[in-house]
N, C-alpha and C positions, 0 to 999 in steps of 0.2 A: 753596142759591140764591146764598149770596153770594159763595163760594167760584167760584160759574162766572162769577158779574158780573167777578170781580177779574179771574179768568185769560182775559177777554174780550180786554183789553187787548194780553197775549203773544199770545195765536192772531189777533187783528186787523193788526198789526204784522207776524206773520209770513206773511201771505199768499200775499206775492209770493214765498216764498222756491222754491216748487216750480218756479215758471215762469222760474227762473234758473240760468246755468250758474255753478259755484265760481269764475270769472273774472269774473264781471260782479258791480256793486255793486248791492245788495239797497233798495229803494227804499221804505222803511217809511212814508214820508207817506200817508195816507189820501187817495183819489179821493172825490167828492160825496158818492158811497151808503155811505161808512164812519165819514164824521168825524164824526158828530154822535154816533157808538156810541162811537167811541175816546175824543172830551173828554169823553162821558159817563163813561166807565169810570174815565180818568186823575182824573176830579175826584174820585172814589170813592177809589180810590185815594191821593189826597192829603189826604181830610177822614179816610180813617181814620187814616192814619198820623201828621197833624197833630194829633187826640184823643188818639195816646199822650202818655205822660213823654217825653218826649226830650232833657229838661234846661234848655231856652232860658226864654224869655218867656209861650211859650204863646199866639203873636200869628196870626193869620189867613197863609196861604202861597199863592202864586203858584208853578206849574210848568210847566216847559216841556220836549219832546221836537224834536230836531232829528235829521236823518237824517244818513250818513253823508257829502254832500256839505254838508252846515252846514242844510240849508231847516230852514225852524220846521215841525213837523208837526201838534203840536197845544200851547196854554197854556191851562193851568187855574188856578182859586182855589178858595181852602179857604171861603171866607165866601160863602152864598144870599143877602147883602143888597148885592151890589155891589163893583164895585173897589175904592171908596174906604175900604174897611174894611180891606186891609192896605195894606203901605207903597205908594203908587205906584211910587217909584223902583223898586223890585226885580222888576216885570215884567220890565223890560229885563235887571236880574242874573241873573233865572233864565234867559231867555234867551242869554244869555253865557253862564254858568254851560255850560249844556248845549254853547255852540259850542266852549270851553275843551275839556271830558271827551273830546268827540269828536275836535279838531284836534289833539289831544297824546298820544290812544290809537291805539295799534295793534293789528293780529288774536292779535300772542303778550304782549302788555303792556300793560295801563292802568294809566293817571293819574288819579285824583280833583283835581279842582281842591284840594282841601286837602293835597294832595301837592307843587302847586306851590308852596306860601307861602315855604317858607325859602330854597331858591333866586334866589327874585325880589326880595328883597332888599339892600338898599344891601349891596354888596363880595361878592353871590351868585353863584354860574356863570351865571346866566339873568336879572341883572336888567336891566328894560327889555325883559320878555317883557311885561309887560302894553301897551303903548305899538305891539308890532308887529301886531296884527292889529283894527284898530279899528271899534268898533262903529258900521253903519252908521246915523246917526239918521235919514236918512228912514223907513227901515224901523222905527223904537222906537218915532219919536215919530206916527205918523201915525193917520188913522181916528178913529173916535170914543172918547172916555174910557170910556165907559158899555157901550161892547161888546168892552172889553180881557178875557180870560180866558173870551171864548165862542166859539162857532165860527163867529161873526164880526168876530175879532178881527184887521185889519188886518196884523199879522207875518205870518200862515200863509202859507205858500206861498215866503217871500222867506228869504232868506242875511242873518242879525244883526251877524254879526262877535261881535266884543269877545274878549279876554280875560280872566279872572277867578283871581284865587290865593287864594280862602278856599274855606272847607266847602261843598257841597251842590253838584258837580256830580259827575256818573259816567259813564261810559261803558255800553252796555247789548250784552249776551252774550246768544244764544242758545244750544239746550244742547249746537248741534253748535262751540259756540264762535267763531262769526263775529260781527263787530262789526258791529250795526244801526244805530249813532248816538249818544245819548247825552241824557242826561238832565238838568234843571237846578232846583234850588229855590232860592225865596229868600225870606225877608218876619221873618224869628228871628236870633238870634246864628248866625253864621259856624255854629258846632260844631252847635248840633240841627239847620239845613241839613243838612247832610252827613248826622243821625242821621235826620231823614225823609228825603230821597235815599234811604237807604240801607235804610229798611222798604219805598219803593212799590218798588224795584226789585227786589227780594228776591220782594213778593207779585205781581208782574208776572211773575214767573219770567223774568228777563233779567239775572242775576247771575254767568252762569256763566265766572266773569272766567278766562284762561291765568294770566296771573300779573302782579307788581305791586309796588310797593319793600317794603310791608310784612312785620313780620316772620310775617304767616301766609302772605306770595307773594299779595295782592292788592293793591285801590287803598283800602284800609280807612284812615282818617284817621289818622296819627303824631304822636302829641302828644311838645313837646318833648322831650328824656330815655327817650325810651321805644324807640328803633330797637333798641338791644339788639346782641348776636352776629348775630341771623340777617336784622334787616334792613337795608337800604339807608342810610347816612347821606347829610342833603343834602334830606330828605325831608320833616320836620317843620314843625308848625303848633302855634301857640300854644294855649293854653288858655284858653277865654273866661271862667273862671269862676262858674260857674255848677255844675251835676252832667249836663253833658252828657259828660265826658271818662267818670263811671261807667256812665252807658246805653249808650256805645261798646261797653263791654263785655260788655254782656247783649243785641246784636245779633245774628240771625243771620248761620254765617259764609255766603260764598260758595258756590255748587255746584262740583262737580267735572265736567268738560266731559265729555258721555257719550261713552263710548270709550276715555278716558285712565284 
């Protein structure tokens, strides 16, 4: 039973996919009769993956799913007793988060938002990436507090903006390898971000990344020192300190796109 709850979320998402042709972009938002199954799912999806090690704080998470044209699709929290039990600010991150994976990935190559950090740095190739695509605050700040992470949460449906260069956003692959949108957590240090991202998308089955700087060829977080021979330099994210950089490595990896 809990195994089909999870994979609720991939086969809800991928709907629309039959009633599309390979040219047209794939519209993963939930209509009326779906969202209340999808926040359900995703909120599942984020309390279990928030219960693991993941190395951080162990603090309550906010997540968000945006479609390939940036709309919010659906945000969740890890906490039954209310918004205000994780950080407020980081609804709006994860919401970014997600807008960042999506605006920066493409159908043969994703980016993790922890992908961008070394880059966008003072004397980086890309700094003053965070400053060009700004987050809308009508859209963040609007609606009521109290129905932030439900399926009456005031973002759904609207385009966030922002930018984001730390852990927890990704990009979301189905297994014939088309880009759906992309994904966002926030509410823990930068790096277990990234390490739940990186479980609900994996048990979503929307992992099935082309390729990616890292050196296994995905959007897997690159802690400094660590690109090596086979990956990308340019790519790296600090180390929060904590044992989030050891969980990285006892993640699953990616899928491999069916057919390749």
């Amino acid at each position: 039973m809990q195994l089909k709850i999870i994979k609720l979320l991939s086969s809800s998402l991928l709907l629309a996919v039959s009633s599309v042709s390979a040219n047209e972009t794939i519209n993963i938002c939930p209509d009326d009769s779906s969202k209340a199954a999808i926040h359900s799912v995703l909120t599942t999806l984020l309390q279990n993956a928030q219960a693991e090690e993941n190395g951080g704080f162990g603090f309550h998470m906010w997540a968000s799913v945006v479609n390939r044209a940036g709309e919010v699709c659906a945000i969740a929290r890890s906490s039954k007793d209310g918004a205000g039990d994780q950080w407020p600010g980081s609804r709006v991150i994860a919401a970014q988060k997600a807008n960042t994976a999506n605006a920066f990935s493409l159908p043969g190559f994703a980016l993790s938002t922890a992908n961008l950090h070394e880059a966008t740095q003072d004397g980086g190739s890309l700094f003053g990436l965070q400053a060009s695509n700004p987050v809308d605050v009508s859209v963040a700040y609007a609606g009521d507090f109290d129905a932030y992470g439900t399926v009456n949460d005031a973002m759904l449906g609207k385009k966030i903006g922002g930018v984001n260069v730390f852990g927890g956003g990704l990009a979301l692959y189905n297994s014939e390898g088309l880009l759906m949108g992309a994904l966002g957590v926030s509410g823990d240090s930068s790096c277990a971000d990234h390490n739940i991202a990186w479980r609900i998308r994996h048990a979503a089955n929307l992992d099935f990344v082309p390729a990616g700087p890292s050196p296994e060829g995905n959007d897997q977080i690159i802690y400094t020192g660590e690109t090596g021979d086979a990956g990308s330099p340019g790519f790296e994210h600090p180390d929060c300190g904590h044992t989030e950089k050891t969980v990285a490595t006892t993640l699953a990896i990616t899928q491999a796109i069916i057919g390749q």
